[in-house]
C-alpha positions as CSV (number, residue, x, y, z in Angstrom):
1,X,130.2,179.4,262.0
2,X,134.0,179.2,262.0
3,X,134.2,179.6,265.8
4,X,131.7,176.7,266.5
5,X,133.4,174.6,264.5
6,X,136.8,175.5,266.4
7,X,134.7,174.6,269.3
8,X,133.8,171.1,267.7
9,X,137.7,170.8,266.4
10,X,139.0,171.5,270.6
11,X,136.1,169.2,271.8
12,X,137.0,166.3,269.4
13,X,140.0,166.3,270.0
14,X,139.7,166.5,273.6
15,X,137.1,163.5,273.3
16,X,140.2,161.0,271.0
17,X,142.6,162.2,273.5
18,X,140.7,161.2,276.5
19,X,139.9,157.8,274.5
20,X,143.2,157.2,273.9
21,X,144.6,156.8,277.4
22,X,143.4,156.8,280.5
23,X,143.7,160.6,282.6
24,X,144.7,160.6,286.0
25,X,144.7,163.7,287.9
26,X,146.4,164.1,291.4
27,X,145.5,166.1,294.1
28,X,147.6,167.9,296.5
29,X,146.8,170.8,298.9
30,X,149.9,172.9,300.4
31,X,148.9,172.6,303.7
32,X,151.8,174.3,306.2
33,X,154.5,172.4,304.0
34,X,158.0,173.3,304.1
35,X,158.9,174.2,300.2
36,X,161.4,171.3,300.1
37,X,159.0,168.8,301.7
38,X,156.3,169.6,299.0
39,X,158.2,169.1,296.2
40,X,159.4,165.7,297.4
41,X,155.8,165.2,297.4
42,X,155.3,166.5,293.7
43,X,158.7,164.3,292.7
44,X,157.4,161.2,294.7
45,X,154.4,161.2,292.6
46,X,156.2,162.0,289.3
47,X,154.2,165.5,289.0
48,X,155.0,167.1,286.0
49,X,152.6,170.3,286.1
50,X,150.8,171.5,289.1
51,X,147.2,173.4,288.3
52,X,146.4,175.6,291.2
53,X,142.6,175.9,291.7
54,X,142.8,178.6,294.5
55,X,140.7,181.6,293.9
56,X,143.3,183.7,294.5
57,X,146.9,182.1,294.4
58,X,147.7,183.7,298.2
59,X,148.7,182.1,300.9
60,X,150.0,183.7,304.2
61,X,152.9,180.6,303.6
62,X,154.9,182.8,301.2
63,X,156.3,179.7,299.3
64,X,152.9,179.1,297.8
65,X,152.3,182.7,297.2
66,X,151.4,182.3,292.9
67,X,154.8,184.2,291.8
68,X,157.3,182.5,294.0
69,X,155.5,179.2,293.6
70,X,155.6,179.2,290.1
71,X,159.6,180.3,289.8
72,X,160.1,177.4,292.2
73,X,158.3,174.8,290.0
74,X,159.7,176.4,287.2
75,X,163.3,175.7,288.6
76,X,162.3,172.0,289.3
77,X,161.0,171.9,285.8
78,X,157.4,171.4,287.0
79,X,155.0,173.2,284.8
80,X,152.0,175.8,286.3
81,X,149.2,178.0,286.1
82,X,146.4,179.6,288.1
83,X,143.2,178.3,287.2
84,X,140.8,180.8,289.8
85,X,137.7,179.9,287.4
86,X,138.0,176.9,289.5
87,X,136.4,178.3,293.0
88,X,138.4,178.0,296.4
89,X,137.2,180.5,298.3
90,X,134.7,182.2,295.7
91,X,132.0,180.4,293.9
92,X,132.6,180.3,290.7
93,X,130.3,181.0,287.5
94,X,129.1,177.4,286.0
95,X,131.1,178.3,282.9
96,X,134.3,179.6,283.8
97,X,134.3,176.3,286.2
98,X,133.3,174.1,283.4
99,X,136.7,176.7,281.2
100,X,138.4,175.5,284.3
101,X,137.4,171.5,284.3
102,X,138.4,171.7,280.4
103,X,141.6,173.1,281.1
104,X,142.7,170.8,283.9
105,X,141.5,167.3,281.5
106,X,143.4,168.9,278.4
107,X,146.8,169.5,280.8
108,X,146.3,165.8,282.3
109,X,145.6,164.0,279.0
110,X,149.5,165.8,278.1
111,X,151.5,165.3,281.5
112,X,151.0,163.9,284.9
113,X,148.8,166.3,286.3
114,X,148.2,167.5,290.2
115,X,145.3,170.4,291.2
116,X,146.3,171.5,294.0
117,X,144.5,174.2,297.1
118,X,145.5,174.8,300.2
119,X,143.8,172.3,302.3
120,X,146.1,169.8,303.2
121,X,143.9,166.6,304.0
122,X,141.5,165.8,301.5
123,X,138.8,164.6,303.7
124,X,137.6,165.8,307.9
125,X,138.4,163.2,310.9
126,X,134.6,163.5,311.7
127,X,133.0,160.3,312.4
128,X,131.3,160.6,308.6
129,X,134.6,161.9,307.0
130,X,133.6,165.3,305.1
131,X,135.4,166.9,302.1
132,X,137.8,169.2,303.6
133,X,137.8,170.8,300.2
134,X,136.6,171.9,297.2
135,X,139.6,169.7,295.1
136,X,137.4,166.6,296.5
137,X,133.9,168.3,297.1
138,X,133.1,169.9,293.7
139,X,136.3,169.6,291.6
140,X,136.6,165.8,291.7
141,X,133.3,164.9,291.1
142,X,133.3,167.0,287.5
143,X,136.6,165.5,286.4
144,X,135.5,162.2,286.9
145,X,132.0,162.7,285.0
146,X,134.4,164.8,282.1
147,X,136.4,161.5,281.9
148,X,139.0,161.3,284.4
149,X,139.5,157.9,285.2
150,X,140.7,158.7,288.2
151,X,141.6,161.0,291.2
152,X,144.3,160.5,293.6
153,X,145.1,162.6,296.5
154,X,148.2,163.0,297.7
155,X,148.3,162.7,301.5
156,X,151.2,165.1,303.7
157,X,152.7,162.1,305.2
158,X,153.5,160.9,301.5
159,X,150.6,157.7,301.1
160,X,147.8,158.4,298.8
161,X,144.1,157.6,298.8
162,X,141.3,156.9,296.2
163,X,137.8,157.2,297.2
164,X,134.4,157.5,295.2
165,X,134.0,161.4,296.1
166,X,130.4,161.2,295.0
167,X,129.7,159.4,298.2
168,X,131.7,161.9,300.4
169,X,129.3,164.6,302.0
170,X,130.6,168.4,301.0
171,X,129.0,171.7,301.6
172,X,130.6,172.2,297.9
C-alpha cells in the first residue's frame, strides 16, 4: 500500500512538473568528435546534464569511454549518468525502457537536458532519410508521447534539426 502510493506521489509530481513548463530534451551522438569540439557543442546549446542511453557506455573513442566522459563533464560542470535500460545496442526490457524514459523526463523537467549515443547524425542520407539511431528511432518517439514537447538534435556541424520522428522509418 505505502509503496503504490509512493508510486502515485513520483507520478504526480512528475505529471505538475511536466504541466508546469514545457520539457525539451536535446539529442546529441559522440560521433568521432574531438573532446573539445563536443563540449562546444554541449556549451553551444547550454547543456546542463548529458543522459547517455548507450547500452554499454564504451566507445573505442576513449573520451567517451563512461568514466573519463563523466570526469570531463564533471570538470565542465555538466551533470551525467548511464541510463543502459535505455537500449543502444541491446534491446531493452519494456520496463526498464519505460525506468529509463521516466528518468530522462524527470532530469529534463530540472535542467536542460541532452541523451546522447554514439551515432553522430540523427537521420541516414538515403533517398527516404532513416533513423540512424535509436535516440530518434525508439527513444524520441516515447519522450514525446511521455510529454516532451519537444526533441532537438544537435547536428556535428553545430545547426540543429526538429522533425516529427513518428514519420521517420527506423528498424527500432
Amino acid at each position: 500500500m505505502i509503496k503504490q502510493y509512493e508510486t502515485n506521489l513520483k507520478l504526480s509530481n512528475l505529471f505538475i512538473k511536466m504541466t508546469l513548463k514545457p520539457i525539451i530534451v536535446y539529442s546529441i551522438g559522440h560521433g568521432r568528435h574531438a573532446w573539445t569540439d563536443f563540449l562546444a557543442l554541449l556549451q553551444k546549446y547550454e547543456i546542463a546534464f548529458l543522459c547517455d542511453v548507450r547500452s554499454a557506455a564504451r566507445s573505442r573513442w576513449v573520451q567517451f569511454n563512461g568514466a573519463i566522459l563523466s570526469e570531463e563533464l564533471r570538470k565542465n560542470k555538466i551533470g551525467y549518468e548511464h541510463l543502459p535500460e535505455c537500449g543502444g545496442k541491446t534491446k531493452p526490457m519494456p520496463e526498464d525502457l519505460a525506468s529509463g524514459i521516466e528518468r530522462i523526463l524527470e532530469i529534463a523537467a530540472e535542467v536542460k537536458t541532452a541523451i546522447m549515443c554514439s551515432e553522430s547524425q540523427p537521420l541516414t542520407k538515403h533517398k527516404i532519410p532513416r533513423a540512424n539511431c535509436h535516440r530518434v528511432g525508439m527513444l524520441a518517439p516515447l519522450l514525446k508521447a511521455k510529454g516532451a514537447t519537444k526533441i532537438i538534435h544537435i547536428l556535428p556541424n553545430g545547426d540543429s534539426i526538429e522533425f516529427d520522428e513518428s514519420d521517420v522509418p527506423s528498424i527500432w
